[in-house]
TORKOL-4160 file (C-alpha; in steps of 0.2 Angstrom, whole numbers, padded with zeros to 4 digits, m for minus):
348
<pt num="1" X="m0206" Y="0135" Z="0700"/>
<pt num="2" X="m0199" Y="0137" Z="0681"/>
<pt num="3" X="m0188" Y="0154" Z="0684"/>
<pt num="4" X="m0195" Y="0165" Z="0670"/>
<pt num="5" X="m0183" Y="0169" Z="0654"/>
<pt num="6" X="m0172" Y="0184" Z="0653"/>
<pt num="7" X="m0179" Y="0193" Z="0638"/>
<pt num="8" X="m0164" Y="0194" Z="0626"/>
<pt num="9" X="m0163" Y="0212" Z="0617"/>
<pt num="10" X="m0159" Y="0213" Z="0599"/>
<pt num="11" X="m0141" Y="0223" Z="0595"/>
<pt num="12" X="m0146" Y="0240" Z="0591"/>
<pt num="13" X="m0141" Y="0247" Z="0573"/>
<pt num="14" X="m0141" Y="0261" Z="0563"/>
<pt num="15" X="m0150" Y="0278" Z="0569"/>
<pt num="16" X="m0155" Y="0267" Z="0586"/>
<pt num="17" X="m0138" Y="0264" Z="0589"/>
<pt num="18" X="m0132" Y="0281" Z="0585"/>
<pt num="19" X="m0148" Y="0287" Z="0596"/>
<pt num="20" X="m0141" Y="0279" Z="0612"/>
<pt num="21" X="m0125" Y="0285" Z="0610"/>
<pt num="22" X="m0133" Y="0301" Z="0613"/>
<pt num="23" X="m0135" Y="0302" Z="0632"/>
<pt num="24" X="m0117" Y="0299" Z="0632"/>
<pt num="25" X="m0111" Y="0316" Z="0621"/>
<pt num="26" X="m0111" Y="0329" Z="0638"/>
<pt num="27" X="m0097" Y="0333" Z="0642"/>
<pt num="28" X="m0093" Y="0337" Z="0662"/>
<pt num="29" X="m0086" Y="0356" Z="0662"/>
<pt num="30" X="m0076" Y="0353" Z="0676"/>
<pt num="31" X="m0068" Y="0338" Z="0671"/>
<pt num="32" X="m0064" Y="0345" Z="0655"/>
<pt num="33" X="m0056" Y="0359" Z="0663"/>
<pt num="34" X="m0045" Y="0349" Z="0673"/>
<pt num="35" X="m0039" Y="0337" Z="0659"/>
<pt num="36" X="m0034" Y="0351" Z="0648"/>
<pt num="37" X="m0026" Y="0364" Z="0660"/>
<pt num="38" X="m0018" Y="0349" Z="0671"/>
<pt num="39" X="m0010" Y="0342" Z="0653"/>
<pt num="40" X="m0007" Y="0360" Z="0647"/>
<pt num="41" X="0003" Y="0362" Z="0661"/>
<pt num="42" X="0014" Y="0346" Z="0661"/>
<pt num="43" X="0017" Y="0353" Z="0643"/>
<pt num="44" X="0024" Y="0368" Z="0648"/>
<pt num="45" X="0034" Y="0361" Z="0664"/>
<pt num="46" X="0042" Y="0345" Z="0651"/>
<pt num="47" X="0045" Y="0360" Z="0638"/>
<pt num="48" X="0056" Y="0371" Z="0652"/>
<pt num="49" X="0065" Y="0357" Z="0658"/>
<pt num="50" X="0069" Y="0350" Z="0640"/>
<pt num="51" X="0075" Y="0366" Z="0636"/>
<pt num="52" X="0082" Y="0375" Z="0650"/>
<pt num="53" X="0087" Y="0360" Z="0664"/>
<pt num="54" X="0105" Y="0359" Z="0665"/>
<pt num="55" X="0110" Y="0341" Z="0663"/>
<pt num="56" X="0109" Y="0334" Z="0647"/>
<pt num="57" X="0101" Y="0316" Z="0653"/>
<pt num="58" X="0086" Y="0327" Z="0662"/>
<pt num="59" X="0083" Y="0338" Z="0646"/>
<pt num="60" X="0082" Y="0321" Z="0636"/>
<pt num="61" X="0071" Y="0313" Z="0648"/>
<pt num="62" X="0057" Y="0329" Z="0649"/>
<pt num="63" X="0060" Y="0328" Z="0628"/>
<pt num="64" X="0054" Y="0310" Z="0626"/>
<pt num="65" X="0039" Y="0313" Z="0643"/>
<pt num="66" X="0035" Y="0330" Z="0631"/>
<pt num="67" X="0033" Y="0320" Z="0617"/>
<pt num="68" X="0020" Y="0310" Z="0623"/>
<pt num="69" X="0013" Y="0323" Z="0634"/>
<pt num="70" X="0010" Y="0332" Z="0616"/>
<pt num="71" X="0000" Y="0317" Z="0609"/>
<pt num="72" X="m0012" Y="0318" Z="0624"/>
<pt num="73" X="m0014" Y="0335" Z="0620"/>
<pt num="74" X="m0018" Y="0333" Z="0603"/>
<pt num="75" X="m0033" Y="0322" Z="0607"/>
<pt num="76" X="m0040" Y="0335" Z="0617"/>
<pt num="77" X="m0036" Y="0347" Z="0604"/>
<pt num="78" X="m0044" Y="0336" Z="0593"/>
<pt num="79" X="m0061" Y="0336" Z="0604"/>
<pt num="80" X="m0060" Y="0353" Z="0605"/>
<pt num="81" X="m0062" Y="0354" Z="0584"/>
<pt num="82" X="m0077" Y="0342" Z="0586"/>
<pt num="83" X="m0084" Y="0355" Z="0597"/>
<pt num="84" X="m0086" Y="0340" Z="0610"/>
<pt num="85" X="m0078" Y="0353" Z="0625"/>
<pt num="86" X="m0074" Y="0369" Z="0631"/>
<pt num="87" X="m0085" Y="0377" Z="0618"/>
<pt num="88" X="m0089" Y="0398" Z="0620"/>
<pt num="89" X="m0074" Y="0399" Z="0629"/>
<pt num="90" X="m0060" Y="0412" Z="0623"/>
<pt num="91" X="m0047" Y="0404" Z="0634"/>
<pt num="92" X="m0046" Y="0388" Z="0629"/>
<pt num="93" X="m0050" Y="0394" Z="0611"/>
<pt num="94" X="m0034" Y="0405" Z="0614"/>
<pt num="95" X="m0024" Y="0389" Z="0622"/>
<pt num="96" X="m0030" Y="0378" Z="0606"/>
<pt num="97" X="m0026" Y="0391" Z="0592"/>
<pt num="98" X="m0010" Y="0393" Z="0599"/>
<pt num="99" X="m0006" Y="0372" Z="0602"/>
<pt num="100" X="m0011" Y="0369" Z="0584"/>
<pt num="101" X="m0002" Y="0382" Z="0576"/>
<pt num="102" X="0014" Y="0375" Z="0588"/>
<pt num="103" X="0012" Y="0358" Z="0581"/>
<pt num="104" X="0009" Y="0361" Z="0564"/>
<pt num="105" X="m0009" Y="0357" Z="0564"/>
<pt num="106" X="m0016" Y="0372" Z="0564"/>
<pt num="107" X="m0036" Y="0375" Z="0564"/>
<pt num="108" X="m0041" Y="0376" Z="0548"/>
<pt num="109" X="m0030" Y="0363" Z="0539"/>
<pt num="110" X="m0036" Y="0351" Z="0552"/>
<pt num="111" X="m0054" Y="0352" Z="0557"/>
<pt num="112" X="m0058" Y="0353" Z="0538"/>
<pt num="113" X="m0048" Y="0337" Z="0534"/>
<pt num="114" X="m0053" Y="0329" Z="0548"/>
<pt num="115" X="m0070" Y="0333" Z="0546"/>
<pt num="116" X="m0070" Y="0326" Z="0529"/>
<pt num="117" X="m0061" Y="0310" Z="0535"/>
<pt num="118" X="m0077" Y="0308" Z="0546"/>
<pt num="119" X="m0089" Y="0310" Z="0532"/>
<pt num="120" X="m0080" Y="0298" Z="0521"/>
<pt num="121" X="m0071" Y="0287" Z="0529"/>
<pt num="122" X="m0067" Y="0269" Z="0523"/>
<pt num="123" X="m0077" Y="0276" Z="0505"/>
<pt num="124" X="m0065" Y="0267" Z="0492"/>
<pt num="125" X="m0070" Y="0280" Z="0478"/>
<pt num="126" X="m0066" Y="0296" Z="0487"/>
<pt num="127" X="m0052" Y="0311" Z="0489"/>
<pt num="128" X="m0039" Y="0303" Z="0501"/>
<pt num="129" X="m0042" Y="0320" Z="0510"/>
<pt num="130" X="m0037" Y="0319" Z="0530"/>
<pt num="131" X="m0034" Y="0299" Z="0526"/>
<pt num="132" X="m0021" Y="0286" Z="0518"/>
<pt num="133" X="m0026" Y="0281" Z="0502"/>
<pt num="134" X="m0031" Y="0265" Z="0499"/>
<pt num="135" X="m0034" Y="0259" Z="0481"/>
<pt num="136" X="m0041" Y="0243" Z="0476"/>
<pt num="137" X="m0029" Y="0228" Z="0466"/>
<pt num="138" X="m0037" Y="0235" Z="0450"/>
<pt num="139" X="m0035" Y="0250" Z="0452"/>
<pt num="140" X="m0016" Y="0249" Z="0457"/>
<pt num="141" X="m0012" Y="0239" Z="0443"/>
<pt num="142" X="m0020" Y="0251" Z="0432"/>
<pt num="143" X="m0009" Y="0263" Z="0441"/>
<pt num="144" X="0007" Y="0270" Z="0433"/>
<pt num="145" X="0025" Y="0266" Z="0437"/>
<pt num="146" X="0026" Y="0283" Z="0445"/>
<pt num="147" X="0007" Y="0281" Z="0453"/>
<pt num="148" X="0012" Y="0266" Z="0461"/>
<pt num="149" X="0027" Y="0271" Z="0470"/>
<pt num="150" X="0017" Y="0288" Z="0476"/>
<pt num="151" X="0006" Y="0277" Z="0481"/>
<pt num="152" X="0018" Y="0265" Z="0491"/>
<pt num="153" X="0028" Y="0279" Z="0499"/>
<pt num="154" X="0011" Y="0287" Z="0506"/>
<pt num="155" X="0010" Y="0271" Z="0516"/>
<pt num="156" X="0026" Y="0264" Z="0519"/>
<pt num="157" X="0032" Y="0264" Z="0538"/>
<pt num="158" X="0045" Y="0276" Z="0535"/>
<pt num="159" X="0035" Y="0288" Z="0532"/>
<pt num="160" X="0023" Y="0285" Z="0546"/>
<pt num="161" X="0038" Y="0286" Z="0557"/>
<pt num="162" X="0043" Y="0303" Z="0550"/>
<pt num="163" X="0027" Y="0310" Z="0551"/>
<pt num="164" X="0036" Y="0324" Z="0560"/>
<pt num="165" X="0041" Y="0331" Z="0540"/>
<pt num="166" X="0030" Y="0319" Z="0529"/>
<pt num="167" X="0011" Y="0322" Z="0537"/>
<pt num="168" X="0012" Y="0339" Z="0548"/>
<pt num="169" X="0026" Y="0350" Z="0541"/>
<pt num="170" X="0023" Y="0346" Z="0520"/>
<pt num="171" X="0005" Y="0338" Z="0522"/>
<pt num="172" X="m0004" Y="0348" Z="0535"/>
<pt num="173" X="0006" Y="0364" Z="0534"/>
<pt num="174" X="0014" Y="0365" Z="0515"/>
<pt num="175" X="0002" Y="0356" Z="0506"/>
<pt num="176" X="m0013" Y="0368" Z="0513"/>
<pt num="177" X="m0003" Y="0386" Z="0509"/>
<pt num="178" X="0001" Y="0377" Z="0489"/>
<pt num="179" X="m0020" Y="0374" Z="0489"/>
<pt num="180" X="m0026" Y="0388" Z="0497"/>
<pt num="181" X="m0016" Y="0401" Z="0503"/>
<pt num="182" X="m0028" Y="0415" Z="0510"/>
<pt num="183" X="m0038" Y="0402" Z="0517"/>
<pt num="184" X="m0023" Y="0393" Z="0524"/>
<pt num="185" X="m0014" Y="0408" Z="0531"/>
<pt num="186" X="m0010" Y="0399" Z="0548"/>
<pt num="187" X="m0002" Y="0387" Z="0541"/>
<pt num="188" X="0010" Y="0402" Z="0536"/>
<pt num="189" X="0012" Y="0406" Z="0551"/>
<pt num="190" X="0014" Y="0389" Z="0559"/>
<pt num="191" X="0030" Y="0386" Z="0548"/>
<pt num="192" X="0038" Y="0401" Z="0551"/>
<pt num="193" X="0035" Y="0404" Z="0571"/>
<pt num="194" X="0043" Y="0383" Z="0570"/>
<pt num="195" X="0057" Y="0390" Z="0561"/>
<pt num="196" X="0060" Y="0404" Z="0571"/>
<pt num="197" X="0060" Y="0393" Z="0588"/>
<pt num="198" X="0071" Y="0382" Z="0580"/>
<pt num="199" X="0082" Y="0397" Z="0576"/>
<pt num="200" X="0082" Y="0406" Z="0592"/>
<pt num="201" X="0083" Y="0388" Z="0602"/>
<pt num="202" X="0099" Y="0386" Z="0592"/>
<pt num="203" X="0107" Y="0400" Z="0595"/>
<pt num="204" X="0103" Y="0406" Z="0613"/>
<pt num="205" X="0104" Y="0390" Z="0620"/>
<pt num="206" X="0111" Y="0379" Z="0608"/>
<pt num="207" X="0109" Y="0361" Z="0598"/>
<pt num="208" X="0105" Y="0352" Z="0613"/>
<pt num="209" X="0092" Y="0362" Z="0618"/>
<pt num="210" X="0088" Y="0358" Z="0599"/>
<pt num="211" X="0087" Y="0340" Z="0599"/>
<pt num="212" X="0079" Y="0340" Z="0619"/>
<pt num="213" X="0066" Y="0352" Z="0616"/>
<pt num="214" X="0061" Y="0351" Z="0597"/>
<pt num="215" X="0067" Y="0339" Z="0591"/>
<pt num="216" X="0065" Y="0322" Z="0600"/>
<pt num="217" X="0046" Y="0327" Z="0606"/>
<pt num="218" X="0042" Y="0332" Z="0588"/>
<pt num="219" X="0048" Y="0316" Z="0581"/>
<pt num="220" X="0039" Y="0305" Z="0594"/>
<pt num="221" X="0022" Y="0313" Z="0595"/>
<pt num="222" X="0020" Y="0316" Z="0576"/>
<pt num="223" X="0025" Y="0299" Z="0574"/>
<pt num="224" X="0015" Y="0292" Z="0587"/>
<pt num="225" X="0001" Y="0300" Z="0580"/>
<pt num="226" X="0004" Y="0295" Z="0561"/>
<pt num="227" X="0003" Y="0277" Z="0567"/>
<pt num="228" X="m0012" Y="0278" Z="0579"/>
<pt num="229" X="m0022" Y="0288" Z="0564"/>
<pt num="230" X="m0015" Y="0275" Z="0551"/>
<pt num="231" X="m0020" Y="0258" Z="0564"/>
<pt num="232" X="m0037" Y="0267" Z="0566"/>
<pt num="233" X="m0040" Y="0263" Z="0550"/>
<pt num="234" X="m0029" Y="0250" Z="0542"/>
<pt num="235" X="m0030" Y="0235" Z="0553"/>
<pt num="236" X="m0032" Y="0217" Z="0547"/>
<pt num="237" X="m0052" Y="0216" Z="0547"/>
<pt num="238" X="m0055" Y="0233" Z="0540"/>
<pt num="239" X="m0070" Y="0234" Z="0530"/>
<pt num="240" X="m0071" Y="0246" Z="0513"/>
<pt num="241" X="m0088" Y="0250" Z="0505"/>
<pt num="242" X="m0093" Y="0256" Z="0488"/>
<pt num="243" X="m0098" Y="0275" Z="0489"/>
<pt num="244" X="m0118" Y="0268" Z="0485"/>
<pt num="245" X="m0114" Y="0255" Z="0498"/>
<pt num="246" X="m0108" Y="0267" Z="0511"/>
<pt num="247" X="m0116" Y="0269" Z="0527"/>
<pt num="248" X="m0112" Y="0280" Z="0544"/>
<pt num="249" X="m0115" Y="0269" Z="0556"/>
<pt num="250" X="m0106" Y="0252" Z="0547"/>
<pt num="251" X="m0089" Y="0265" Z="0540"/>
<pt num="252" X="m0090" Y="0267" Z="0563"/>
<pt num="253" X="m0089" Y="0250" Z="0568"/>
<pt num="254" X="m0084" Y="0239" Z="0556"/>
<pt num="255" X="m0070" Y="0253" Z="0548"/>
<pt num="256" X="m0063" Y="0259" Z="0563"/>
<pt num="257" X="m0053" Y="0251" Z="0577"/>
<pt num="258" X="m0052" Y="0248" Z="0596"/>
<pt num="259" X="m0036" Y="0250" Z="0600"/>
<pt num="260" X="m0034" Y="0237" Z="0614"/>
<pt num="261" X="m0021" Y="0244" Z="0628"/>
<pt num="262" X="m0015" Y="0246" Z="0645"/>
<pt num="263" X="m0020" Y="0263" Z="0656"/>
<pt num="264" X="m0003" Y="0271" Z="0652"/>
<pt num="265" X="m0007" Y="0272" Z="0636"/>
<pt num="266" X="m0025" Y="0274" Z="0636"/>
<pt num="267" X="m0019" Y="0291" Z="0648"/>
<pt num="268" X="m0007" Y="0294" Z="0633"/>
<pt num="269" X="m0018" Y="0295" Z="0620"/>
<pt num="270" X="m0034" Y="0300" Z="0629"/>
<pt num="271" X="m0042" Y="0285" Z="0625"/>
<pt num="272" X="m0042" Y="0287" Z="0607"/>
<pt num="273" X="m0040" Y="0268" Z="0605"/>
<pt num="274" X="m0060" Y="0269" Z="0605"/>
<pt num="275" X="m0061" Y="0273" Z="0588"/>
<pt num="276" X="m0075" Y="0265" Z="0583"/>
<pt num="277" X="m0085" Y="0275" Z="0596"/>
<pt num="278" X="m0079" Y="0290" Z="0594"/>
<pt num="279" X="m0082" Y="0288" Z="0573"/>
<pt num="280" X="m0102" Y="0282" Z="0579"/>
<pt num="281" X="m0104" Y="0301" Z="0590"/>
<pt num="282" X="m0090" Y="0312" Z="0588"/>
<pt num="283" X="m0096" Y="0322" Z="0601"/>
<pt num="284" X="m0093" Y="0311" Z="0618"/>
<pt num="285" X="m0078" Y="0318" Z="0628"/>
<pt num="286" X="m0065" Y="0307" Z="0625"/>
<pt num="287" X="m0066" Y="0303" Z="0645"/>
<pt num="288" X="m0082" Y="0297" Z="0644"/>
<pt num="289" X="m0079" Y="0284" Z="0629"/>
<pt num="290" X="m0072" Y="0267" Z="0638"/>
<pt num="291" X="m0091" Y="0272" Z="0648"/>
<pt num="292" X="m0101" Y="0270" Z="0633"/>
<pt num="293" X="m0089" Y="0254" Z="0631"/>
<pt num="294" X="m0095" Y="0247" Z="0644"/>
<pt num="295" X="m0114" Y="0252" Z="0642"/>
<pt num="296" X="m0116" Y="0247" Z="0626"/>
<pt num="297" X="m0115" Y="0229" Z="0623"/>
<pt num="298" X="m0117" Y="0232" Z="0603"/>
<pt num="299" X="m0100" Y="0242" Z="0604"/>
<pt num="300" X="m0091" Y="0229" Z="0614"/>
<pt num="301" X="m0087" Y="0219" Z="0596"/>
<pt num="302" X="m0076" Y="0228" Z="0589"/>
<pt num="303" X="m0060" Y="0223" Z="0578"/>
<pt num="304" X="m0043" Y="0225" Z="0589"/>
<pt num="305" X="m0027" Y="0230" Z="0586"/>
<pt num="306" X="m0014" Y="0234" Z="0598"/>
<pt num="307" X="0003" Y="0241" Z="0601"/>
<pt num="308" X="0013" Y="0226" Z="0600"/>
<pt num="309" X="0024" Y="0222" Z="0588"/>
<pt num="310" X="0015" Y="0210" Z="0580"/>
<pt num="311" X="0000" Y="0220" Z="0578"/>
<pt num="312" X="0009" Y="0234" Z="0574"/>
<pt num="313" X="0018" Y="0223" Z="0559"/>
<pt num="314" X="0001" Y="0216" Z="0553"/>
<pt num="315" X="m0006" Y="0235" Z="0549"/>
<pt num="316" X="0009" Y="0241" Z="0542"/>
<pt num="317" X="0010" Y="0225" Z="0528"/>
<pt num="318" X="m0007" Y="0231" Z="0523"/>
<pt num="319" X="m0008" Y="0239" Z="0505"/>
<pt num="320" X="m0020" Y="0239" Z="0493"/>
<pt num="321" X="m0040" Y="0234" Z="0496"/>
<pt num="322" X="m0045" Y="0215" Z="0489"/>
<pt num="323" X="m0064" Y="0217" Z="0485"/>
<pt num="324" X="m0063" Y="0197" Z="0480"/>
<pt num="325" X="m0057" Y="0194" Z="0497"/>
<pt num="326" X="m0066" Y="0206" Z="0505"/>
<pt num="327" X="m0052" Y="0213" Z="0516"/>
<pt num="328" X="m0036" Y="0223" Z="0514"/>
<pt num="329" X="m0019" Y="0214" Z="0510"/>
<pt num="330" X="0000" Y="0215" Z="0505"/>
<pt num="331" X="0006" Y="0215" Z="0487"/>
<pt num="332" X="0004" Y="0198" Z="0480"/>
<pt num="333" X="0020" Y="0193" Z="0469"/>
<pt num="334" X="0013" Y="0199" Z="0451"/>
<pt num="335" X="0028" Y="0207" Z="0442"/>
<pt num="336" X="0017" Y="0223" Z="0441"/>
<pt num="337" X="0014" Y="0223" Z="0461"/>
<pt num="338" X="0033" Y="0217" Z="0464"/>
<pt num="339" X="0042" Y="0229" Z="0453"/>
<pt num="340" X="0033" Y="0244" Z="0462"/>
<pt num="341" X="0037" Y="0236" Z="0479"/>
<pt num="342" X="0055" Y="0236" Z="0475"/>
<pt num="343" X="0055" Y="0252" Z="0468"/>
<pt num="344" X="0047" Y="0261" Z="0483"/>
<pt num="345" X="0057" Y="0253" Z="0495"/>
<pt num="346" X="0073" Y="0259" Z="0484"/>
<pt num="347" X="0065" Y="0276" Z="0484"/>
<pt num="348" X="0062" Y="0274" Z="0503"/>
């Protein structure tokens, strides 16, 4: 007897694909308590010891563990904004306010970039607002001298890995009171409260405490989180559409990456690596994303990146958008995309 063929079903697209995501975007109340309070609490504990323990090799270890302790945070923190958990709740609402005014990414400067960043991201012909720019080769040889190197020094890995001033302190923070003060006032208050604990770290308990307890985890986790936003959506493979030709569900999965890597780093940045996923329904708990992973087979094709050095190399050479080639490059050697080069990196 002939066995009787496995009916093959079509890859889901579109509002379909979206549709079964759906099931998935609950979060598990419980669950979400314990992976906030439990990582809120490994905050706190890292943050004493870097500041307070007494040998100086101990304050510099809990710096580095708070550092990435912060970027797991800020993922939750993230979810949070997306209302994806722990909504109608005043205590983690108090908890959240007071994490993102501590990083330097307070509320309202965040959940409206980021907002907008999911509405139009990999759109070539829109406000680089919670995003790198990316400009296509016309449109950077068009550009002027001084264009070119704002341009560059947005995206050059410098200022990636200073995040810590370049993307939280001047664009999160600054960049929001010069636009919109009254509407930004946290912002405000998030500069000064960082200077103040700076200050008072300083003084009471001196520039070790400094560099162990501000310092170092500040430096990592913002530039941690520079990169991880950067790779998201700057990867060899990464598509760019017209704004005519923009669609949700395309900007998700062929825009966005899956950040392939091991279950340290997955715990580090709460699974964030599942980019693509979490662009297709913003609202599943970052816990429940390597599920829908595994569930859905139309989400297991996505473009990877990793933290290696090479993959890492390969996003950072990425420049400008190529529509012949269909796919983002490095600067060819044409004097206009030379001379800018040079000149950024002199400027770097």
């Amino acid at each position: 007897m002939l066995a009787e063929a496995t009916e093959v079903k079509p890859f889901r697209k579109g509002k379909e694909l979206i549709l079964a995501t759906k099931v998935f975007a609950k979060e598990d109340r419980p669950k979400s308590w314990w992976y906030m309070l439990s990582t809120f609490a490994l905050l706190l504990a890292t943050m004493a010891a870097a500041l307070f323990a007494p040998w100086l090799w101990l304050q510099l270890a809990a710096g580095i563990a708070q550092g990435l302790i912060i970027v797991r945070f800020f993922v939750i923190y993230h979810d949070y904004l997306h209302h994806t958990i722990l909504q109608k709740s005043k205590l983690a609402n108090a908890i959240m306010t007071a994490f993102g005014i501590y990083i330097l990414a307070p509320k309202s400067i965040w959940k409206r970039s980021h907002d907008y960043h999911h509405s139009h991201n990999s759109k070539l012909f829109s406000a680089s607002i919670g995003s790198y720019p990316v400009a296509t080769r016309r449109k950077f040889e068009n550009m002027s001298n001084k264009e070119r190197r704002e341009y560059l020094m947005i995206r050059h890995p410098f200022t990636i890995l200073l995040g810590y001033f370049s993307m939280f302190m001047f664009g999160m923070c600054v960049n929001s009171l010069l636009s919109s003060p009254r509407r930004h006032l946290d912002s405000l208050l998030s500069l000064i409260l960082h200077a103040a604990f700076i200050t008072l770290t300083i003084v009471f308990l001196g520039w070790q405490s400094w560099m162990a307890g501000i310092m170092i985890p500040f430096f990592i986790s913002t530039a941690i989180g520079a990169y991880l936003f950067y790779a998201q959506h700057n990867f060899p493979g990464v598509i760019f559409k017209s704004n005519e030709d923009w669609a949700y569900e395309t900007a998700a999965l062929q825009s966005s990456s899956y950040m392939k890597t091991n279950r340290f780093w997955r715990w580090v940045t709460a699974n964030i690596g599942y980019h693509h996923i979490h662009h297709l329904n913003s609202r599943i708990p970052f816990y429940r994303l390597p599920e829908v992973m595994q569930a859905l087979p139309e989400l297991q094709h996505a473009t990877i990146t990793t933290l290696s050095v090479k993959d890492i190399a390969a996003c950072l050479r990425l420049k400008i958008w190529d529509p012949e080639q269909q796919q983002m490059v490095g600067l060819s050697p044409t004097p206009a995309c030379d001379l800018a080069a040079k000149e950024a990196g002199a400027t770097i």
